[in-house]
VMD Tcl script that builds the backbone (N, CA, C; Angstrom):
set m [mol new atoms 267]
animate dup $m
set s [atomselect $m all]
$s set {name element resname resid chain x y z} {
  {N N UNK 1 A 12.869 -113.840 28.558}
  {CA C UNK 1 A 13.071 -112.820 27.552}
  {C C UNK 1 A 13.982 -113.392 26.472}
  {N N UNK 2 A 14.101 -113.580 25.055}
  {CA C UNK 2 A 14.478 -113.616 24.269}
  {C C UNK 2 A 15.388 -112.977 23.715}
  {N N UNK 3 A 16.740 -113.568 23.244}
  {CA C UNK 3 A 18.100 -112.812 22.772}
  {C C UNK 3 A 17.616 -111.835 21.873}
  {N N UNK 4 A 18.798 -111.205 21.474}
  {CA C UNK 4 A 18.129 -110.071 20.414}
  {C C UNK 4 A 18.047 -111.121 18.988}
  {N N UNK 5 A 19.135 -112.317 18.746}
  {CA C UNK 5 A 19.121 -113.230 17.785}
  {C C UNK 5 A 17.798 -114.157 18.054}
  {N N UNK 6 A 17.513 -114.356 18.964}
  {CA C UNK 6 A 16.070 -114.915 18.994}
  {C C UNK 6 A 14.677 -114.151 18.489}
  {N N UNK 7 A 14.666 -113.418 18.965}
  {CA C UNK 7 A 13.796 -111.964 18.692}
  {C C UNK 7 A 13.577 -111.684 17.726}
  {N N UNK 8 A 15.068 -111.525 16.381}
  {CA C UNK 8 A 15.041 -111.242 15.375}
  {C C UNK 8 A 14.584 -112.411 14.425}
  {N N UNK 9 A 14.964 -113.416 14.388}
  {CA C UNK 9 A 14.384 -114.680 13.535}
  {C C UNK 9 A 13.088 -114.958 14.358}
  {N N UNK 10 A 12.867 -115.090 15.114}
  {CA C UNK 10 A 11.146 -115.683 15.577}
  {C C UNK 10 A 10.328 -114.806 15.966}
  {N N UNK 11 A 10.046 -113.756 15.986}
  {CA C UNK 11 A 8.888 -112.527 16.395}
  {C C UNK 11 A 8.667 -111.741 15.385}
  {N N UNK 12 A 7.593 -111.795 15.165}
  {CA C UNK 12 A 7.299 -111.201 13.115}
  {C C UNK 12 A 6.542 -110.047 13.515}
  {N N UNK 13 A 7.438 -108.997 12.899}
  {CA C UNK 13 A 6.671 -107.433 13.137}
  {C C UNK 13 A 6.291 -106.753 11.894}
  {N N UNK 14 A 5.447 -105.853 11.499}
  {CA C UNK 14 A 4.954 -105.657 10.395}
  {C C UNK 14 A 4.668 -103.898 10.623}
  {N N UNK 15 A 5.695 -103.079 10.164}
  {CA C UNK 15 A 5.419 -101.992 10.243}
  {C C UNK 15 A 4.716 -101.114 8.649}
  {N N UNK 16 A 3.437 -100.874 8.869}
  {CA C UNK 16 A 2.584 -99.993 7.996}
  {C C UNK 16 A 2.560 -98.533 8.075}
  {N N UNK 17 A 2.452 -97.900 6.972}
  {CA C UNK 17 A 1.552 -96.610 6.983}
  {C C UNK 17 A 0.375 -96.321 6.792}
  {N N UNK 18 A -0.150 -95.577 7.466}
  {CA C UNK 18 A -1.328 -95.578 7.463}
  {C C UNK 18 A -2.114 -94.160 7.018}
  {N N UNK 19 A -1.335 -93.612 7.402}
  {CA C UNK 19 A -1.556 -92.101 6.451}
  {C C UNK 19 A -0.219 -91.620 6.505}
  {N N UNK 20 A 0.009 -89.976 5.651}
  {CA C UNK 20 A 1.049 -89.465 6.031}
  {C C UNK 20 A 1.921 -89.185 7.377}
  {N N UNK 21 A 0.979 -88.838 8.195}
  {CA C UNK 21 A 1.223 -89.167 9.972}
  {C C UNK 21 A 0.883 -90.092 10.496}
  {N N UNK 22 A 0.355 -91.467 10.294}
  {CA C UNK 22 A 0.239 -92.537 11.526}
  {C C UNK 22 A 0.301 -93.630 10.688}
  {N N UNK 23 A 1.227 -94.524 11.661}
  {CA C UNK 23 A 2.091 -95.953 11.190}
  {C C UNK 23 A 0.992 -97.095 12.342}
  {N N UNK 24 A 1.016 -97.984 11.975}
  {CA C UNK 24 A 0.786 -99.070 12.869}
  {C C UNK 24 A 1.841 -99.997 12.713}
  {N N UNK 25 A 2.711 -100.387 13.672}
  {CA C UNK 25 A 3.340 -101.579 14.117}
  {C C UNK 25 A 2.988 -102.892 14.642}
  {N N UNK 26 A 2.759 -103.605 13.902}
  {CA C UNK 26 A 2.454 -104.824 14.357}
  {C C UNK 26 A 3.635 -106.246 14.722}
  {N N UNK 27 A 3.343 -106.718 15.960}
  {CA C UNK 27 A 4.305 -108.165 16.557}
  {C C UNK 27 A 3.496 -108.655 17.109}
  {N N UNK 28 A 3.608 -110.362 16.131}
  {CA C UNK 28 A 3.066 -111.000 16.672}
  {C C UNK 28 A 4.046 -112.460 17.411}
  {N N UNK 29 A 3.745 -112.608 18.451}
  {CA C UNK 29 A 4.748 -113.524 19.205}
  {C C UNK 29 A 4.132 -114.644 19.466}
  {N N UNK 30 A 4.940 -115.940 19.335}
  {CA C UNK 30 A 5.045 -117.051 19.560}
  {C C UNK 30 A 4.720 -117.532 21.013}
  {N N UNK 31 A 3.965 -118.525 21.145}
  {CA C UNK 31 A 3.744 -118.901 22.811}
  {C C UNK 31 A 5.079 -119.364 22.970}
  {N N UNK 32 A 6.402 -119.888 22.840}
  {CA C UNK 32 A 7.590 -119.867 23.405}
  {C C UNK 32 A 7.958 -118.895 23.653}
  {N N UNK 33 A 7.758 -117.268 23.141}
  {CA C UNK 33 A 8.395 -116.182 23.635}
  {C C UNK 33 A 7.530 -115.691 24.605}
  {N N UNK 34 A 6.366 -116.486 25.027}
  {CA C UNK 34 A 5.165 -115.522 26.165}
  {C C UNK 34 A 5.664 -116.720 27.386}
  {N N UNK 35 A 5.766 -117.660 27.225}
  {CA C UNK 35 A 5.997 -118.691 28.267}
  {C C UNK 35 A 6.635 -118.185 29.935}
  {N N UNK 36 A 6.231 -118.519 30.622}
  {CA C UNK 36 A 4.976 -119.497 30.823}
  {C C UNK 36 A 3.739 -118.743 31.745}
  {N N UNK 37 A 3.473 -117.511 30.848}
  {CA C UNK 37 A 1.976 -116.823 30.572}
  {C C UNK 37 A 1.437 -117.963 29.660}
  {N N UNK 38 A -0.030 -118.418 30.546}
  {CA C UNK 38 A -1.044 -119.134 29.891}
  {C C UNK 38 A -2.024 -118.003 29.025}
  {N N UNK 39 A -2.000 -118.457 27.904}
  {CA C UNK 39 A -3.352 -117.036 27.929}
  {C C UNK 39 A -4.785 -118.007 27.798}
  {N N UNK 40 A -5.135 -117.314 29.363}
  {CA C UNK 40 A -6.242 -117.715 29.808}
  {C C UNK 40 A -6.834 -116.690 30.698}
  {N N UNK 41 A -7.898 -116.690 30.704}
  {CA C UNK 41 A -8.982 -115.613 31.521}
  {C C UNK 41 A -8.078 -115.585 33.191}
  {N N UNK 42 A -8.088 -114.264 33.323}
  {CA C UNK 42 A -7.595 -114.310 34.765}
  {C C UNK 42 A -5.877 -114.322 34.934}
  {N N UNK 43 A -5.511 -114.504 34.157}
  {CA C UNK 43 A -3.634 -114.507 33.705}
  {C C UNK 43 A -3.525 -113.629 33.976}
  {N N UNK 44 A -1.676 -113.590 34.785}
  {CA C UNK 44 A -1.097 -111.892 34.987}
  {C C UNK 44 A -0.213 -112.118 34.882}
  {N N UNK 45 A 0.662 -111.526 33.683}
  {CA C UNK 45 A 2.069 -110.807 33.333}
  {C C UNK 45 A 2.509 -109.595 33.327}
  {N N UNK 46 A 3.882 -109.259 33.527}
  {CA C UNK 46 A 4.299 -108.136 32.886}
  {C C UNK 46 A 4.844 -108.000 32.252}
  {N N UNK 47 A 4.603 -106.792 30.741}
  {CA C UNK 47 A 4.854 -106.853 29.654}
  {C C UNK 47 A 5.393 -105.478 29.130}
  {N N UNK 48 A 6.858 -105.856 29.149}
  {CA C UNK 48 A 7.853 -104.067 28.643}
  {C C UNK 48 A 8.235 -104.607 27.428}
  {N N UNK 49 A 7.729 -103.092 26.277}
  {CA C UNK 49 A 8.206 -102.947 25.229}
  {C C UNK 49 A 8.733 -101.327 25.081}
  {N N UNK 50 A 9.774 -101.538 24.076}
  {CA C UNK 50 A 10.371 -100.555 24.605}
  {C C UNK 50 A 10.611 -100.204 22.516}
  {N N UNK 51 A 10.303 -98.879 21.730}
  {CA C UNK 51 A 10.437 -99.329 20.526}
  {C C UNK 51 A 11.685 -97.851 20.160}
  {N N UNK 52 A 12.678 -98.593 19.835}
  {CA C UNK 52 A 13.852 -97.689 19.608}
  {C C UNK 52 A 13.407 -96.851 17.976}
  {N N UNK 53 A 13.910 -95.689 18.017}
  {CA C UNK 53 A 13.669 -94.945 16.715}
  {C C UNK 53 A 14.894 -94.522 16.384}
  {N N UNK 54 A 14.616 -94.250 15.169}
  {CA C UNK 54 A 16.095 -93.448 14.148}
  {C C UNK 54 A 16.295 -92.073 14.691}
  {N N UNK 55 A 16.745 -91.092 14.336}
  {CA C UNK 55 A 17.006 -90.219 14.596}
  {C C UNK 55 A 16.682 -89.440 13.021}
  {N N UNK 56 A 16.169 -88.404 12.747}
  {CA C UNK 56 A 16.356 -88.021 11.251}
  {C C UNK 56 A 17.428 -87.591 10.704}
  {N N UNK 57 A 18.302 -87.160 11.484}
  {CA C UNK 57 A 19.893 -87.132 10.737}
  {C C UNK 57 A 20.295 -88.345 10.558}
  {N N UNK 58 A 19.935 -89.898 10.843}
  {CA C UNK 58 A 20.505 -91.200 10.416}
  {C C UNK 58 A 21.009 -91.523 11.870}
  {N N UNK 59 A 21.593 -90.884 12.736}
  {CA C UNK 59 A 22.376 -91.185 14.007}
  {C C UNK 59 A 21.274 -91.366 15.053}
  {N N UNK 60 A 22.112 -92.593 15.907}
  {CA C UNK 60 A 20.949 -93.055 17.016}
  {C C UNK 60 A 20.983 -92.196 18.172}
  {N N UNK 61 A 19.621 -91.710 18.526}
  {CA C UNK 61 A 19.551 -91.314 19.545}
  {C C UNK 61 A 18.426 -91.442 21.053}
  {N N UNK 62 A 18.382 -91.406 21.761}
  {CA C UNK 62 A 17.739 -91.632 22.805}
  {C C UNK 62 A 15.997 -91.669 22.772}
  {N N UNK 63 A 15.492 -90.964 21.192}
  {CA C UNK 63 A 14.416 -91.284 21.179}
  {C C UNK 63 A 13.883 -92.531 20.569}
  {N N UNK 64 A 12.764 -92.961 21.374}
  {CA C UNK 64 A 11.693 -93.740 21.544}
  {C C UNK 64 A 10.303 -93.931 22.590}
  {N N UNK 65 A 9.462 -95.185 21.935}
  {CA C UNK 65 A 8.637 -95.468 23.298}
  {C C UNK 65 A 8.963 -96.431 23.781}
  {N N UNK 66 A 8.323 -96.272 25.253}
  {CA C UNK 66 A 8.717 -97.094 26.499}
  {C C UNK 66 A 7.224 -97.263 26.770}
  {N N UNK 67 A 6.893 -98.924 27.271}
  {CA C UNK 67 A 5.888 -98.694 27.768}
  {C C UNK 67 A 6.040 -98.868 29.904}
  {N N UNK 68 A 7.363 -98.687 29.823}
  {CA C UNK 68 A 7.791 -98.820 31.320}
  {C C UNK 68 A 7.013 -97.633 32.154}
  {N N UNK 69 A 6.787 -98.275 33.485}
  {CA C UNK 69 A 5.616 -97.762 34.421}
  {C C UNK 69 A 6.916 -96.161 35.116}
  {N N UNK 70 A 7.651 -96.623 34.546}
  {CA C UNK 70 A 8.354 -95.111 35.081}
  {C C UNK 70 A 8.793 -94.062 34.070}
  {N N UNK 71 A 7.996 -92.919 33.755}
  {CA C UNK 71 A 8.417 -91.662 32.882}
  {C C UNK 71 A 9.340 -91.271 32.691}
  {N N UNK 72 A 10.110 -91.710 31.320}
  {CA C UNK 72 A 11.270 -91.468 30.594}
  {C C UNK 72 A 12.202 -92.316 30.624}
  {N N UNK 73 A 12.140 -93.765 31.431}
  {CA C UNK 73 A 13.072 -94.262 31.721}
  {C C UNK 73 A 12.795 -96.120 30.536}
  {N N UNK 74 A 13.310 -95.938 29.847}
  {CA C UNK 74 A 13.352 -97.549 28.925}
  {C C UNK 74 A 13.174 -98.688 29.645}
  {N N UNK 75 A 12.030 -99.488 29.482}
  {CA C UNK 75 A 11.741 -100.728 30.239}
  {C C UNK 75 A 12.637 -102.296 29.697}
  {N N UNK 76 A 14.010 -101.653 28.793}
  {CA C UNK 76 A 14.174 -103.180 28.304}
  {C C UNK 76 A 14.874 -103.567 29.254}
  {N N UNK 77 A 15.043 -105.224 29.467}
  {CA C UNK 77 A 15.509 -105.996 31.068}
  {C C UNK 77 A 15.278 -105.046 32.189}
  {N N UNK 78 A 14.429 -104.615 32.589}
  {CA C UNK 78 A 13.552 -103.908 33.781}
  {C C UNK 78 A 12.535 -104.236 34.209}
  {N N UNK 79 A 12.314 -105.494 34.463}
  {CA C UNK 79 A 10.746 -106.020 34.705}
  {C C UNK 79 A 10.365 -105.286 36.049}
  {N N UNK 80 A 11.394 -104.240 36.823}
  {CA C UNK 80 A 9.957 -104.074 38.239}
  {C C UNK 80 A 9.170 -102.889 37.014}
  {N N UNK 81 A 9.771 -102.318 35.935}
  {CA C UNK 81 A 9.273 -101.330 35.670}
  {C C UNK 81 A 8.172 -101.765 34.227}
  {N N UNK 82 A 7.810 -102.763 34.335}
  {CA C UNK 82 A 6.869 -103.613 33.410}
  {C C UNK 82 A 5.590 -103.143 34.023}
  {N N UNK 83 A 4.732 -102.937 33.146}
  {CA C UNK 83 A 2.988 -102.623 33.679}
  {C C UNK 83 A 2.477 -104.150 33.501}
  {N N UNK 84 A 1.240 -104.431 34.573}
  {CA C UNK 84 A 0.862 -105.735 34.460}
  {C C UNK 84 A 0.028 -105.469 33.589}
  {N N UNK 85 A -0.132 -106.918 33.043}
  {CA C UNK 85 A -1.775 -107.130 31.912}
  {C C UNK 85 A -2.442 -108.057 32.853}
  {N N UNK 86 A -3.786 -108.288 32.841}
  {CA C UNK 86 A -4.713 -109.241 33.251}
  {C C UNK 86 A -5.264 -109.820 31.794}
  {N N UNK 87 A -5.502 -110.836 31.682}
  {CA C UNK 87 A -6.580 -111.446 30.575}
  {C C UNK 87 A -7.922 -111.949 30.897}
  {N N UNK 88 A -8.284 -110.775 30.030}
  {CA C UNK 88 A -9.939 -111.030 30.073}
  {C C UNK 88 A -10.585 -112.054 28.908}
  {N N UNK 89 A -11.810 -112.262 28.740}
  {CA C UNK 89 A -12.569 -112.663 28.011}
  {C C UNK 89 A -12.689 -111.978 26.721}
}
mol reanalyze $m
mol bondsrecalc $m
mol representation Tube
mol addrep $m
């Protein structure tokens, strides 16, 4: 897993709008930050992202998404709570 200073200079994210209600976020990561996931047919990792939000008064608060396998609970440094990927074709 990658520092947050690593993260921030080498993982390029690209947040869009897409209409008045829906954004797409895009990150795209470096094979040093996937290592040592081959991506190859049949590969298995687990992969927690976890995407912190503002709050609309400006102050941080507890909302965001998690893609952690446990409901409500933030998957960052939590790998049992990482969902696996397989790679297909």
């Amino acid at each position: 897993m990658p520092t947050k200073a690593d993260a921030a200079k080498g993982i390029k994210c690209e947040f869009t709008r897409i209409s008045p209600t829906r954004y797409a976020y895009t990150i795209t990561f470096e094979q040093k930050f996937l290592e040592p996931l081959h991506l190859q047919k049949g590969s298995i990792a687990g992969f927690g992202l976890y995407l912190h939000d503002r709050m609309d008064d400006g102050t941080l608060g507890n909302k965001g998404l998690s893609l952690a396998t446990e409901p409500g609970v933030p998957c960052d440094a939590k790998p049992q709570l990482w969902p696996l990927m397989i790679l297909s074709e």
